[in-house]
Structure formats: C-alpha cells, structure tokens
TIMISE-883981 format. One record per residue (C-alpha): residue number from 1; x, y, z. Coordinates in Angstrom, 2 decimals, always signed. Example, Ala and Ser with C-alpha at 12.3 -4.5 7.8 and 13.67 -1.06 7.14 Angstrom:
BEGIN
REC  1  +12.30  -4.50  +7.80
REC  2  +13.67  -1.06  +7.14
***
This chain:
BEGIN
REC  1  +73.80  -60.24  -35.81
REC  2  +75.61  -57.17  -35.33
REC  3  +75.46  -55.54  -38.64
REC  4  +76.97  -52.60  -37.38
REC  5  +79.50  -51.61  -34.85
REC  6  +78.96  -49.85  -31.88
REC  7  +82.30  -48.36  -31.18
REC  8  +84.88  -45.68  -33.32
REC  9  +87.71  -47.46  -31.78
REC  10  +90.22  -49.76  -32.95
REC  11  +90.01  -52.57  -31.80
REC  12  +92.71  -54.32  -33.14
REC  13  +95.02  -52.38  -30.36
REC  14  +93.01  -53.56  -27.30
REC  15  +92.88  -56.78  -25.23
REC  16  +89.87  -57.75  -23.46
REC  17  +88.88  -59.73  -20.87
REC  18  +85.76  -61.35  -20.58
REC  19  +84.74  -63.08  -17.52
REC  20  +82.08  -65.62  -17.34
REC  21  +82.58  -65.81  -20.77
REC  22  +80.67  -69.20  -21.71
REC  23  +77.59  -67.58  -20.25
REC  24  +74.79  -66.34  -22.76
REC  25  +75.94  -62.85  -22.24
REC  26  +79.55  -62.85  -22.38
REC  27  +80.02  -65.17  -25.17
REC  28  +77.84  -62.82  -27.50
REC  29  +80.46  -59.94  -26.61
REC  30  +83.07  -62.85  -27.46
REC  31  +81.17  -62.81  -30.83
REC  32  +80.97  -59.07  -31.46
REC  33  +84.25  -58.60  -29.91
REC  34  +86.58  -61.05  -32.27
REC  35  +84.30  -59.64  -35.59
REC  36  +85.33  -56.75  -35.31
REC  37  +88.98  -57.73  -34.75
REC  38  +89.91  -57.08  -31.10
REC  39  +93.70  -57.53  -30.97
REC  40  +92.91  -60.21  -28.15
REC  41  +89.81  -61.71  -26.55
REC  42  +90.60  -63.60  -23.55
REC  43  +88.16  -65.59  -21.15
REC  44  +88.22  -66.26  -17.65
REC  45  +84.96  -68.69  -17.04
REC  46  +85.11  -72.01  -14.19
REC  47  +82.26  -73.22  -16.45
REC  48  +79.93  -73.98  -13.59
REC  49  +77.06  -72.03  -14.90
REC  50  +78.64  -71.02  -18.30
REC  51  +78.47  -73.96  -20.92
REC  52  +81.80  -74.22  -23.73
REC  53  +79.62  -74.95  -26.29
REC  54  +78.45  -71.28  -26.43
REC  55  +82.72  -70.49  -26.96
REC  56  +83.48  -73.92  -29.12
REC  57  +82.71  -71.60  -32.24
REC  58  +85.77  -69.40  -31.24
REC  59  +88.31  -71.82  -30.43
REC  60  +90.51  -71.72  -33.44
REC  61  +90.29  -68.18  -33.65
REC  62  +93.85  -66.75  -33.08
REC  63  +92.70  -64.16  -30.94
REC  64  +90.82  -66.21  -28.48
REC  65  +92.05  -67.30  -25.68
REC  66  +90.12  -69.13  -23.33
REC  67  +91.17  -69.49  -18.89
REC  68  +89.39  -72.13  -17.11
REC  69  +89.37  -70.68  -13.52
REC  70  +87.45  -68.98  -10.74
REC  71  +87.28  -65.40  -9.99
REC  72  +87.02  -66.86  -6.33
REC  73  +90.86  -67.14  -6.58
REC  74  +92.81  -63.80  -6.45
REC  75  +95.53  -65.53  -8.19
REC  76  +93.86  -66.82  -11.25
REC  77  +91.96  -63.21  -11.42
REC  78  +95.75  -61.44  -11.32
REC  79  +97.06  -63.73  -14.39
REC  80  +94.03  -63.30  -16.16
REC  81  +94.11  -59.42  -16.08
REC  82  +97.75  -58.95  -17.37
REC  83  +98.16  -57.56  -20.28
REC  84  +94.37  -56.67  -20.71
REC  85  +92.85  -53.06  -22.01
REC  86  +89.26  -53.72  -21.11
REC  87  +87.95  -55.97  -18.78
REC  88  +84.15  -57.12  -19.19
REC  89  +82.77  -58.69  -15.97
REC  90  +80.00  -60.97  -16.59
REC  91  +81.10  -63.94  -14.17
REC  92  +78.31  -63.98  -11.62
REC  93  +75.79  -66.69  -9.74
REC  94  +73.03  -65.37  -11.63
REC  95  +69.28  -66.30  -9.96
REC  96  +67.05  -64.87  -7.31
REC  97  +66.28  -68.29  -6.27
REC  98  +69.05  -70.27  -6.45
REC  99  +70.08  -66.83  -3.90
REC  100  +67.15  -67.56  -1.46
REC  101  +68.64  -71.21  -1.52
REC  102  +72.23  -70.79  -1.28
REC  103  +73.17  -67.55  +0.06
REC  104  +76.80  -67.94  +0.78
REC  105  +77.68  -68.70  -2.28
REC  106  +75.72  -65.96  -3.93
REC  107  +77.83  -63.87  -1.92
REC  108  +81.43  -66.23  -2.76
REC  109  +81.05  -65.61  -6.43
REC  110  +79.20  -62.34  -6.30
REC  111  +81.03  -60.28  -3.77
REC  112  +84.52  -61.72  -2.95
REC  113  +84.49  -62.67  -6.84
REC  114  +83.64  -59.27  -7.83
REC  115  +86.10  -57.85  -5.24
REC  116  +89.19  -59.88  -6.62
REC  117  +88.32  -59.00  -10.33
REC  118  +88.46  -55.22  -9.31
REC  119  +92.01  -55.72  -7.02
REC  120  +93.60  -57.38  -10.00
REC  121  +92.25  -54.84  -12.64
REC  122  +93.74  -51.97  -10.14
REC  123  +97.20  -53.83  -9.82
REC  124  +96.91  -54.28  -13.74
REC  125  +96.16  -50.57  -14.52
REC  126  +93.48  -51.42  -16.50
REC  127  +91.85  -48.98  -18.85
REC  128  +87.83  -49.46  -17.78
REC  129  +85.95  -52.20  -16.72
REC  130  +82.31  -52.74  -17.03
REC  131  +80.34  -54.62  -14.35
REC  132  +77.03  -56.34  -14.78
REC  133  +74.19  -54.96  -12.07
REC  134  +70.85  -55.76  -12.00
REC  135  +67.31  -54.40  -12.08
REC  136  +66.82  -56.57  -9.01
REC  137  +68.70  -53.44  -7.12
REC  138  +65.23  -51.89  -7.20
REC  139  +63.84  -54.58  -4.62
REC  140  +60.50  -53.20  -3.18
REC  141  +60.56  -49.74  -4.98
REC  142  +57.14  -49.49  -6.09
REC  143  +58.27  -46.32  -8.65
REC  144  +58.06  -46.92  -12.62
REC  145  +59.75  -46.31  -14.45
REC  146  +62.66  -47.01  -12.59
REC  147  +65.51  -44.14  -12.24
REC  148  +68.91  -45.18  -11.12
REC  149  +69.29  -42.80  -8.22
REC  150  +65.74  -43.53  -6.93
REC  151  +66.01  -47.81  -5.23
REC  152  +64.26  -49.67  -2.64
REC  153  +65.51  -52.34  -0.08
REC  154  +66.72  -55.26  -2.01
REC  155  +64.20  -58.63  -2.10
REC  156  +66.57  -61.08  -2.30
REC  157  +69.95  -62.16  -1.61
REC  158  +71.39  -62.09  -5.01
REC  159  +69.96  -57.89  -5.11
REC  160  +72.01  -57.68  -1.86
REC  161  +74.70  -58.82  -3.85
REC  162  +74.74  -56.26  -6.93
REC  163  +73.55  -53.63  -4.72
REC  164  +77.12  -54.44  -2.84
REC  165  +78.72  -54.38  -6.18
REC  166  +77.62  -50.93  -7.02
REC  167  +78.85  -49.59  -3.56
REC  168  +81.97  -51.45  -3.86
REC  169  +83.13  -49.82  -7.85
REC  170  +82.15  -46.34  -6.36
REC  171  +84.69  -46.90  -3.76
REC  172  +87.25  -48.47  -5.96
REC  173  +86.45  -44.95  -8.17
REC  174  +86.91  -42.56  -5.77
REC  175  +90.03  -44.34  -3.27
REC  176  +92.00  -46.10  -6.46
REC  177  +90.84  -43.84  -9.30
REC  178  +89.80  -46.94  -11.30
REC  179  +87.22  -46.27  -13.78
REC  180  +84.31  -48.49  -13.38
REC  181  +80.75  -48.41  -14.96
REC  182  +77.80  -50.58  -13.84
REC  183  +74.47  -51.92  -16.07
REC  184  +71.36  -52.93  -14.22
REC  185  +70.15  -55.63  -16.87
REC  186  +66.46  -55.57  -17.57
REC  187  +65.71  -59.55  -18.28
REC  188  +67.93  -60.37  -20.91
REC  189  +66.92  -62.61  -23.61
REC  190  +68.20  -64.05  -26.88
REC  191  +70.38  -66.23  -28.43
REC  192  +72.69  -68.99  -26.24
REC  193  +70.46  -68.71  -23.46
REC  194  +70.05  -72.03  -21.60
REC  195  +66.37  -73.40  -20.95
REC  196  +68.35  -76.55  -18.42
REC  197  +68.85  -75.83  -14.90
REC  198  +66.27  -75.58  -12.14
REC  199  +67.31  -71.46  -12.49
REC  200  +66.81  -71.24  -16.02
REC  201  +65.19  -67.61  -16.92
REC  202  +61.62  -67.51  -18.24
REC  203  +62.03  -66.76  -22.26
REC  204  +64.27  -69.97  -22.71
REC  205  +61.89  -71.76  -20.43
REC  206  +58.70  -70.46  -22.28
REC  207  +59.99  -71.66  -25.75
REC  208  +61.31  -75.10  -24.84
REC  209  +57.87  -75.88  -23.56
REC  210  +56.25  -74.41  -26.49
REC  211  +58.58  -76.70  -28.69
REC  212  +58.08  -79.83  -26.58
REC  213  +54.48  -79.63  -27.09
REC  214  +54.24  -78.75  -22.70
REC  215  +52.37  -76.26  -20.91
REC  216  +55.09  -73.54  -18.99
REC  217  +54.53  -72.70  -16.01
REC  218  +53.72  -69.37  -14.97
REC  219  +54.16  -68.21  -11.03
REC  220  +51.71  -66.19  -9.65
REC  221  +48.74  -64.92  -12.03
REC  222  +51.20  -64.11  -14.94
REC  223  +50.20  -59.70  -14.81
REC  224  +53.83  -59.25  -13.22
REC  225  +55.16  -57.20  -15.94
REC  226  +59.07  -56.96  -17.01
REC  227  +60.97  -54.78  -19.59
REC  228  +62.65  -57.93  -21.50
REC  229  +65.56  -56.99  -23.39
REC  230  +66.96  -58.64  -26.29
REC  231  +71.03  -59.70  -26.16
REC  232  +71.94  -57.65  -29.12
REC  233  +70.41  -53.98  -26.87
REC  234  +73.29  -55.63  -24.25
REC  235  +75.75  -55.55  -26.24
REC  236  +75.54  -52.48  -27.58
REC  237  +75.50  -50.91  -24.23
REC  238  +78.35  -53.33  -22.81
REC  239  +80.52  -51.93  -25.96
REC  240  +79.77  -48.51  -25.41
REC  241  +80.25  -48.35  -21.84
REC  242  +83.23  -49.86  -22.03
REC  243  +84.29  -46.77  -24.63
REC  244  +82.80  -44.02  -22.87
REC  245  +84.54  -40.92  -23.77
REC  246  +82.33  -38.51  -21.51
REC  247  +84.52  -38.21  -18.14
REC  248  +80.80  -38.20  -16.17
REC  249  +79.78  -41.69  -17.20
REC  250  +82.61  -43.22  -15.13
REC  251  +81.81  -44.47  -11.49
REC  252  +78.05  -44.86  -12.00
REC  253  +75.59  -47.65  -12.83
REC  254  +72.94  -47.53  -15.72
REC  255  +69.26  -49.08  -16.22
REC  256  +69.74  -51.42  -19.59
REC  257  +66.30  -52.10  -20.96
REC  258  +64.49  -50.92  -23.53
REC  259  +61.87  -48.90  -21.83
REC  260  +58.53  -50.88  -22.49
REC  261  +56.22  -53.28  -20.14
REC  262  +55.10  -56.82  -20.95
REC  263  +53.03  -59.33  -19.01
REC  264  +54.38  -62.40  -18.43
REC  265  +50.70  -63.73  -19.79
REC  266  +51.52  -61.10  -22.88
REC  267  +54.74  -63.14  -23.31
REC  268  +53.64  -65.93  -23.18
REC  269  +50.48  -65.39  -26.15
REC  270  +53.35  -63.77  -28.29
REC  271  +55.11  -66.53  -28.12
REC  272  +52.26  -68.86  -28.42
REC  273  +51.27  -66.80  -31.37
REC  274  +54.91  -66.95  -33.29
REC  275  +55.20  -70.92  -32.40
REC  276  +51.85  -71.32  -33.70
REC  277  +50.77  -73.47  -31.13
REC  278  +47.50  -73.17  -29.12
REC  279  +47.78  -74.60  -25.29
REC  280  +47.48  -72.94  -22.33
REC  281  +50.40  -72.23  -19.54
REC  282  +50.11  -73.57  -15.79
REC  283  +50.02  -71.83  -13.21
REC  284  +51.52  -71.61  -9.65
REC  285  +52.07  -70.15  -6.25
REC  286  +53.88  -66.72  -6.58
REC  287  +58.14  -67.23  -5.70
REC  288  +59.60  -65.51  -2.96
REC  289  +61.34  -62.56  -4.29
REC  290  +60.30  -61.51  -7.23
REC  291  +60.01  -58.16  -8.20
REC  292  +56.09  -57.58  -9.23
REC  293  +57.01  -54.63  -11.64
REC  294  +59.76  -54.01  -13.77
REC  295  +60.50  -50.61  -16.20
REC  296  +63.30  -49.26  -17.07
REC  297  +63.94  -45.62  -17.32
REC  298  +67.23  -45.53  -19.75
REC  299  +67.56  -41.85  -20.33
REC  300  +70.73  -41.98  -18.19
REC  301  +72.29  -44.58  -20.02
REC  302  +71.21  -42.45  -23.51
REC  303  +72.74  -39.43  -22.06
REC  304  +76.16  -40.46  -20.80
REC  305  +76.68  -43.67  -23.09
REC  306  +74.76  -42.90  -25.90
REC  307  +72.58  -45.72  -25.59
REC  308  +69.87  -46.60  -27.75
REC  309  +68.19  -49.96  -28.18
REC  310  +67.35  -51.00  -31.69
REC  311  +65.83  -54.29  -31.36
REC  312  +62.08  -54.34  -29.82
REC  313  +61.15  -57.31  -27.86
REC  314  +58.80  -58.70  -30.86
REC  315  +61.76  -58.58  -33.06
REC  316  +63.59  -60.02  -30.37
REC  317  +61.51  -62.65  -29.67
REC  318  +61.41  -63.81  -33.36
REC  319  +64.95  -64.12  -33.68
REC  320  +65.27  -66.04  -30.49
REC  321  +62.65  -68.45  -31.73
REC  322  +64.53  -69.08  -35.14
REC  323  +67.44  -69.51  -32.99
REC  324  +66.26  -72.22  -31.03
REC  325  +64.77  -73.88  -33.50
REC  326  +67.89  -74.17  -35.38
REC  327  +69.97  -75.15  -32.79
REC  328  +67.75  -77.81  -30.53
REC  329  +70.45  -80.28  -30.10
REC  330  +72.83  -77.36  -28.76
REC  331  +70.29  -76.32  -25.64
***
C-alpha cells in the first residue's frame, strides 16, 4: 500500500500524534506515516477498542513511540501533545449501537475526550489537528448526495456526539485560533479492521462469515445503500488535511467517501462472488438508528484539500479479502 505519497512536505521535521492509534484507522496512518519518515510518530491509545497487534509491526521502529492512556484524562492528553507538530485524532467509541446502549460513555470518550485532546493541543501550540466526524451527522436528512452544509437531526447518540465535535473545533477556531479540520467518514473498510466485538462494522463481518462457511446477517431487507470507502481513500485525505495549505480549509468538516452507492445485498453478492462461495445471508429486524441512505458529495473536500479517491470499492474489496485471508490468525 501506499505507493505514492500524498504530501510535498518533509516529514522528517514533524512529530505526530496519533490517537487511538491501535484502531484500524489510525494504525494505517502509523504505517504511511513512519514510511515516509516522519521525524516522530507517537501514539496515545487505552487499547479498549484499539487492538496492539495492529501497532506490534512498529514497535522497534525508532520513531515510534507508543502511550498507553486515555484521552479521558487531561493529564495524559497534555504529556502526550508536547513536543508534537500534527496531531491526528482518531480515539473515539466508535458504534451507533453500542451508543443506543451506553450513552454516557459515548459521550465520556467522545465529547470530554475530544474536548481534552483540543485543550492540550491549544496549550501545546500545535500546528493542525485533524478530527474524525462522521456521515452519521446527516441523521434523518433524506438529501443525496449529501453536502456538508446541508444535515438533519442526528439518529443516534454517537451522531449527537460528532455533531458536538464539529461545533466544538469551530469554536476552538474562532475563540483560540487553533486550526482544526473535520472528516465525516463514509464506512470505512480495509485492512486491520476487526470482525470480533458485538459492534464490529459490516465488511469485516461479511467476510468472516463468508470464510467460516456462515450465512451474515443482514438487518432490515439489505436495499439500505452506503458509500463504503476503502482505508487507503482515508488516508489520503487524513494526510492532506492535515497539510492543507489553502487558509479556507481550516475550521470546517469534509464528506470522505468516494461518491458511489452500494446495497448492502450488492455487497454482500460481490463479496460472495470474489470468495467464490454460493450461500445466502440471513436476515433480520431493521436496528434502531441506522441511516437508510448514505452518499457522499466530496466536491468540498476536492476543492479545499485536494482530495481525490483512487481506490474503488471493488478494488477495495479485493484487497481486503487477500488481506484477511492472509492474516486469519491475526483477526
């Protein structure tokens, strides 16, 4: 992966900070990050969701440092900014239901977390920092594509929480002058991504059926449609945000997706077809929260970060597929 960079900068002069780095997402910036020689890459992760085996393959890199601790804790947020260029938050309870079941400490991790991460980046003069959103912002907005200025009310606890995020780095912008830039994630899928957990997302779950010879399970009748986007579109955007050099992309948040619609029933067949095996999912009773329809518009996101996804979700898919098949004892 990564056969090109996505940044002009040298990185061998900046320090990042990654949190919730043994998560799928932040541990493929890790990746990108130390190939391209960042100076430092530090990681601030309490490893409840986030597994170390995704950052084992860094450890004896000499610019890796890894933090076990919990953005919950001003303190440990503080320590683990000083000295850093670029801060990458990824640290989050990720999950609409796990949200619907445990509210407060949605909000703990998501909110007060969030809040902490952006007092100690302030105190720390830090360059930029780059937030991960959500598409779930969108809640009942019936409107597709979906344009960043145009949202409905949010579905879900966990929306409430992003939604809170956004408002929060606009103030931070405007009252503190940090510079702050937000991506709405369109289902990310790839590489590292868990199929444990009762919240486990539906690509990791779909292909860890198909390998154990099971049935997934589909909720609802399976024509909710999402714009699935593969890790390596993520990073990209995570890299250039964080690099932005037009003064306009600071202070807002950005739809990351790749701009296309599939079916959870199309999903499933393509992966059916690429697995070559021939059952049928199961189905059940629709979960409370759910956004039907998902689409991203990303013309902002082109425009201001110069954004462009190059991996389509049937690429993306394959390489996801080889991935887990090379690497079943690791998921």
């Amino acid at each position: 992966m990564y056969n090109h960079p996505f940044h002009k900068n040298d990185l061998s002069q900046c320090v990042f900070l990654i949190t919730g780095g043994a998560g799928f997402i932040g541990s493929n910036l890790i990746e990108y990050l130390l190939k391209y020689n960042a100076k430092e890459v530090r990681v601030l992760d309490n490893l409840s969701t986030g597994n170390y085996d995704n950052i084992q393959p860094f450890e004896k890199h000499q610019q890796f440092k890894f933090i076990e601790g919990d953005i919950r804790d001003i303190e440990t947020c503080q320590k683990a900014c000083k000295g850093v260029d670029y801060i990458s938050h990824q640290a989050a309870l990720g999950s609409v239901p796990r949200s619907i079941n445990d509210p407060a400490t949605t909000n703990a991790v998501n909110i007060s977390g969030f809040l902490n991460m952006m007092i100690a980046a302030k105190d720390n003069h830090i360059k930029g920092m780059v937030y991960a959103s959500s598409s779930s912002v969108y809640g009942d907005s019936k409107l597709l594509p979906k344009q960043e200025d145009k949202i409905g009310h949010p579905l879900s606890p966990y929306a409430v929480t992003k939604l809170v995020n956004e408002q929060y780095a606009r103030v931070f912008g405007q009252v503190y002058g940090l510079k702050l830039i937000g991506l709405r994630y369109f289902n990310v899928f790839g590489p590292r991504q868990s199929p444990k957990g009762a919240y486990a997302a539906v690509i990791p779950l779909f292909i860890q059926a198909l390998m154990d010879n099971q049935p997934p399970t589909i909720f609802g009748d399976g024509e909710q449609t999402r714009d699935f986007t593969f890790i390596e579109n993520v990073v990209q955007a995570n890299i250039k945000a964080m690099f932005a050099t037009k003064e306009a992309a600071w202070g807002e948040a950005y739809n990351i997706g790749v701009g296309g619609r599939t079916s959870l029933n199309e999903l499933f067949n393509i992966l059916k077809e690429k697995s070559g095996k021939h059952f049928s999912p199961a189905y059940s009773k629709p979960r409370v929260g759910d956004v039907r329809d998902s689409l991203a518009d990303i013309s902002k996101s082109n425009n201001l970060l110069g954004y462009a996804p190059q991996i389509t979700i049937q690429e993306g898919l394959q390489l996801t597929l080889d991935w887990f098949k090379q690497n079943t004892s690791k998921v």
